[in-house]
C-alpha positions in Angstrom: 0.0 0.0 0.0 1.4 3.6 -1.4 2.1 6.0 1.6 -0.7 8.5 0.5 -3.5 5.8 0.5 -2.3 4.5 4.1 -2.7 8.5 4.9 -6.1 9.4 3.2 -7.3 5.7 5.0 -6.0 6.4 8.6 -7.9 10.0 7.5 -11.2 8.1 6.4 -11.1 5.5 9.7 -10.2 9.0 12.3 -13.3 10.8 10.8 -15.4 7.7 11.8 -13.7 7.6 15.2 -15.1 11.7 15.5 -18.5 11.2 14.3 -19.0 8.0 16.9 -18.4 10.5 19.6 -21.3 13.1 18.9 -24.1 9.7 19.6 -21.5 8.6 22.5 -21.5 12.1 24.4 -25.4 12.6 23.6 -25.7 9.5 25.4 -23.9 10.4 28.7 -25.0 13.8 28.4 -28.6 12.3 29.6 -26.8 11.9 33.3 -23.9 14.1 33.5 -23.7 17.6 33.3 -21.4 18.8 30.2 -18.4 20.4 32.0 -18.4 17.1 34.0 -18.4 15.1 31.3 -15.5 17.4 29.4 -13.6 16.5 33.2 -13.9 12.7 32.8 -12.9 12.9 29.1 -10.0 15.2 29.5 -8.8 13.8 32.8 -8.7 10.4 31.1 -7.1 12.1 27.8 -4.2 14.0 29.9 -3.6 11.0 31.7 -2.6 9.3 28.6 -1.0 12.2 26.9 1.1 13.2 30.2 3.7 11.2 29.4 4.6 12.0 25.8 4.0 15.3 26.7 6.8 15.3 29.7 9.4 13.4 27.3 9.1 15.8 24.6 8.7 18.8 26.5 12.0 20.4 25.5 10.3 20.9 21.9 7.3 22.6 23.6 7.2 26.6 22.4 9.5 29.1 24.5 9.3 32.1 22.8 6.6 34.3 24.8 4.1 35.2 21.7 4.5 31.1 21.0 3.4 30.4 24.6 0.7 33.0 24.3 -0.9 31.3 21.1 -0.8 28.0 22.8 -3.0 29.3 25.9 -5.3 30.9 23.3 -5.4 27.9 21.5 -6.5 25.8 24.7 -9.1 29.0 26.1 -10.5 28.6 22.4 -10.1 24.8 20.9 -10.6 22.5 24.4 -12.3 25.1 26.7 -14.8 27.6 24.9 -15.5 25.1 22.0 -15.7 22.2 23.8 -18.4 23.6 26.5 -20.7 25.4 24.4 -20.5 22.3 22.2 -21.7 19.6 25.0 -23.9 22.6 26.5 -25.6 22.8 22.9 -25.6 19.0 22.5 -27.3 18.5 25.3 -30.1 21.0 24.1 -30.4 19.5 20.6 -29.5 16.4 18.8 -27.1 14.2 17.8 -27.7 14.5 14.2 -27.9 18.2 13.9 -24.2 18.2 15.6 -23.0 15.8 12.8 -24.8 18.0 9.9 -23.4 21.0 11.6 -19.6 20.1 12.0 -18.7 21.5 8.1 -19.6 24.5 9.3 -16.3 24.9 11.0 -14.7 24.3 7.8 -16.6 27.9 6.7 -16.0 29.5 9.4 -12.5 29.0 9.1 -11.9 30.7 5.5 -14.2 33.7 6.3 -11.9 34.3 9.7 -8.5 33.0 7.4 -10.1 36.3 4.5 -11.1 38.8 8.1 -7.5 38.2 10.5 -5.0 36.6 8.1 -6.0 38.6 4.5 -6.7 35.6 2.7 -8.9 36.3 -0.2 -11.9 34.8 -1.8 -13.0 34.1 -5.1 -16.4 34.0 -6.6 -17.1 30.0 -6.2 -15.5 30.5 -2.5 -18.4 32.9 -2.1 -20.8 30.9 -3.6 -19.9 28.0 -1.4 -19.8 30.1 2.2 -23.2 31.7 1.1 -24.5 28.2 0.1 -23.2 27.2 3.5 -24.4 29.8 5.6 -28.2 29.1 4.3 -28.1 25.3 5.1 -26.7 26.4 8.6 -29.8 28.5 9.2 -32.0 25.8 7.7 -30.4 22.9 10.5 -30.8 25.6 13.4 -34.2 27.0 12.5 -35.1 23.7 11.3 -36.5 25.2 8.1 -36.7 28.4 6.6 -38.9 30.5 8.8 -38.5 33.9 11.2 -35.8 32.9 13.9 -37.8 31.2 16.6 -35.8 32.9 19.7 -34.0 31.3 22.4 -37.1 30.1 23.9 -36.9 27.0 21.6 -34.5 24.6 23.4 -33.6 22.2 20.2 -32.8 25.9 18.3 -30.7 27.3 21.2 -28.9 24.2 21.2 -27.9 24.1 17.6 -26.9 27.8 18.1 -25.0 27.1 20.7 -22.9 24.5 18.2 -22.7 27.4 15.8 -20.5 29.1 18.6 -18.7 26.2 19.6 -17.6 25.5 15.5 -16.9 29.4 15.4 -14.4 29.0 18.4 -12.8 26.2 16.7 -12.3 28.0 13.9 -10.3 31.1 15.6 -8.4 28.2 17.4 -7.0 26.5 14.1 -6.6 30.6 12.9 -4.7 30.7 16.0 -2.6 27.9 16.1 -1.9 28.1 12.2 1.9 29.4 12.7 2.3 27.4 16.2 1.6 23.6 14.5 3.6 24.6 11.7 6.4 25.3 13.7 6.0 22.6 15.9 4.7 19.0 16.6 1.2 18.9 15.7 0.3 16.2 18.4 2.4 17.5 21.1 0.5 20.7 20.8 -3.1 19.1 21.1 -1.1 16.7 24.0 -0.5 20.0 25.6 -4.0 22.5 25.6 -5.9 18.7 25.9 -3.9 18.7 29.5 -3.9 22.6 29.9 -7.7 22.7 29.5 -7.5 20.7 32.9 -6.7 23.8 34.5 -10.4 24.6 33.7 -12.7 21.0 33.6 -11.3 19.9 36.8 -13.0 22.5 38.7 -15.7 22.8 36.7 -16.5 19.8 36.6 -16.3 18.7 40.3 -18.5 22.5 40.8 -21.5 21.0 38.7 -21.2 17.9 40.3 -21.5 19.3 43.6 -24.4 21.3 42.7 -26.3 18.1 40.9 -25.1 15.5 42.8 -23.1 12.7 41.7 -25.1 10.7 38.7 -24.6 7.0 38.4 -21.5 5.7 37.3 -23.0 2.8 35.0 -21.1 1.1 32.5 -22.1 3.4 29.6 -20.8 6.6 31.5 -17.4 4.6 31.8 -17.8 3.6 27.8 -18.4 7.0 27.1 -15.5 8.6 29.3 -13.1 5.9 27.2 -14.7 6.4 24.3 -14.6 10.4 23.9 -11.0 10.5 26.3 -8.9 7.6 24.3 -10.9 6.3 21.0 -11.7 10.1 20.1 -8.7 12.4 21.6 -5.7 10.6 21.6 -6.3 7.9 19.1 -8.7 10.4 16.9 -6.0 13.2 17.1 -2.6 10.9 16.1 -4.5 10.0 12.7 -5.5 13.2 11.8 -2.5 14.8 12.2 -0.6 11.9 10.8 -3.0 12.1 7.7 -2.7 15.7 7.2 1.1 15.8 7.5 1.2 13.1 3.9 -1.9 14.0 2.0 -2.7 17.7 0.2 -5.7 19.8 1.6 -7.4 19.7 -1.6 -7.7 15.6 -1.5 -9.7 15.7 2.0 -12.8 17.0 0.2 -14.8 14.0 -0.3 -13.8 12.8 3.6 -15.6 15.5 4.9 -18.8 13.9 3.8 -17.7 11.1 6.6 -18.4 12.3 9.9 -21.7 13.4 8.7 -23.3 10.5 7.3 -21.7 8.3 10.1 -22.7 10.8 12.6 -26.2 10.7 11.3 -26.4 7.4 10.6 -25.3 6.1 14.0 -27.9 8.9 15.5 -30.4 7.4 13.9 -29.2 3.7 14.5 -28.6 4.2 18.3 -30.7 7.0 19.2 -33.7 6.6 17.2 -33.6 10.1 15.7 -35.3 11.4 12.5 -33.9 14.2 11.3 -36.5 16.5 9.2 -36.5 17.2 5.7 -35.3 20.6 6.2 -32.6 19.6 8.6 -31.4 17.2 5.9 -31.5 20.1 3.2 -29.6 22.4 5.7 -26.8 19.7 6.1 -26.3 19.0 2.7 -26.1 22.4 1.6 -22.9 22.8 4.6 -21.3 19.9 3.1 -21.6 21.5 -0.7 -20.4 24.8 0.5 -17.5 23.2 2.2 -16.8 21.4 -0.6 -16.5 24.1 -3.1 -14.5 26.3 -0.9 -12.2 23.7 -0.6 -12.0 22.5 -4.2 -11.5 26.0 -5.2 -9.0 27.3 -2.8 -5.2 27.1 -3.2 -3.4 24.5 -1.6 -1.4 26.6 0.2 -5.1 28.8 1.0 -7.2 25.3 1.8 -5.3 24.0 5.0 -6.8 25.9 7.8 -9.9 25.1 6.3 -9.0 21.2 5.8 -7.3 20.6 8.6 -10.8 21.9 11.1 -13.5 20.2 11.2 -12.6 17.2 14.1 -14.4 16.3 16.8 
């Protein structure tokens, strides 16, 4: 087997590892409050990572702006993103977190065009407008007035519009930092940095709850979302992204929607409305033409977002 199709495979079988954990945190989301959750799945994820991370420490940034980004990158990519995300997933559904995800990819170029001065063409345009009505239809569930915050299942999904946005500023952020340094001892570090914040978070929620039974599903999910999805998750994508081109990643974004949706549907139960369906396919074409139309060089911050 050629390098490149061990790459775009290991890819392919990490995008399947993502969308598994959108059904797997819905489902321990029912018990545990989300910064709890984020504490099991992060406690168990740094305790993995902690010793790579102390071996290879010596390549860690030292320059201050570098160490500045990094911080940023774990207040914006494991912190912000990740408790607005489980905040909106508890709201909403798992489906309408697996149609959302390309979103990221969008938000990306139009922040890449805002901070960095990237420009965009006319298909680009096409595609973030064609993207930015199928995120509207998935929220609003169709295309009708905004229905408000009052509408739990719409304030979720909002809420995973802000969480995608925040993931977006963090690969904006972290652009120069993982190109000048180990991409998985960066994520080994803000993974255990966002500790700093989901350990007493988490334990806060839990004291005001009460502690929820620790059945063997919780513990499934804990593994699931801190090893299957984080560590293991993480090494292929980078791995992946460091042997293929942006441009060829195009068609695996289609992945962790359709096995996102499918296994939300599968598991869960969950129909997903006509609309909803429209909204998410209309993401996934405006992803795709941004990214089939961009330069190489232009297409990597929007290629390499978009994991769970």
């Amino acid at each position: 087997m050629s390098p490149r199709r061990r790459a775009l495979l290991i890819l392919a079988a990490a995008n399947c590892l993502f969308a598994g954990s959108y059904v797997t945190a819905k489902l321990a989301l029912s018990s545990w409050p989300f910064a709890s959750l984020n504490m099991l799945r992060f406690t168990i994820a740094g305790a993995v990572l902690a010793p790579y991370l102390w071996r290879n420490r010596r390549l860690l940034p030292r320059a201050n702006g570098d160490r500045l980004r990094l911080v940023a990158m774990c207040a914006l990519g494991f912190i912000g993103n990740k408790a607005f995300e489980y905040w909106g997933l508890s709201l909403s559904t798992a489906t309408n977190m697996a149609l959302l995800i390309g979103a990221e990819a969008l938000f990306t170029v139009v922040l890449s065009v805002l901070i960095l001065g990237e420009r965009v063409r006319r298909w680009e345009t096409t595609g973030l407008l064609a993207g930015g009505l199928g995120i509207y239809l998935v929220v609003e569930g169709g295309l009708h007035p905004p229905t408000g915050l009052g509408a739990s299942q719409a304030a979720g999904n909002l809420l995973i519009v802000i969480s995608l946005l925040l993931e977006a500023l963090f690969t904006i952020v972290g652009k120069t930092v993982v190109a000048r340094y180990p991409p998985f001892l960066i994520t080994a570090a803000v993974v255990t940095g966002s500790l700093v914040a989901w350990l007493p978070a988490g334990l806060a929620a839990l004291a005001v709850r009460g502690w929820p039974p620790v059945t063997a599903g919780v513990v499934a999910a804990g593994l699931y979302l801190g090893i299957v999805t984080t560590v293991v998750g993480y090494w292929g994508w980078f791995y992946g992204l460091q042997r293929v081109m942006p441009g060829a990643l195009a068609p695996l974004l289609f992945i962790q929607p359709l096995v996102g949706t499918a296994l939300a549907i599968l598991i869960r139960g969950e129909h997903p409305g006509t609309a909803t369906l429209v909204g998410g396919g209309l993401v996934l074409a405006g992803v795709t033409l941004v990214i089939g139309t961009r330069h190489p060089a232009e297409a990597a911050p929007a290629a390499a977002a978009g994991s769970g």
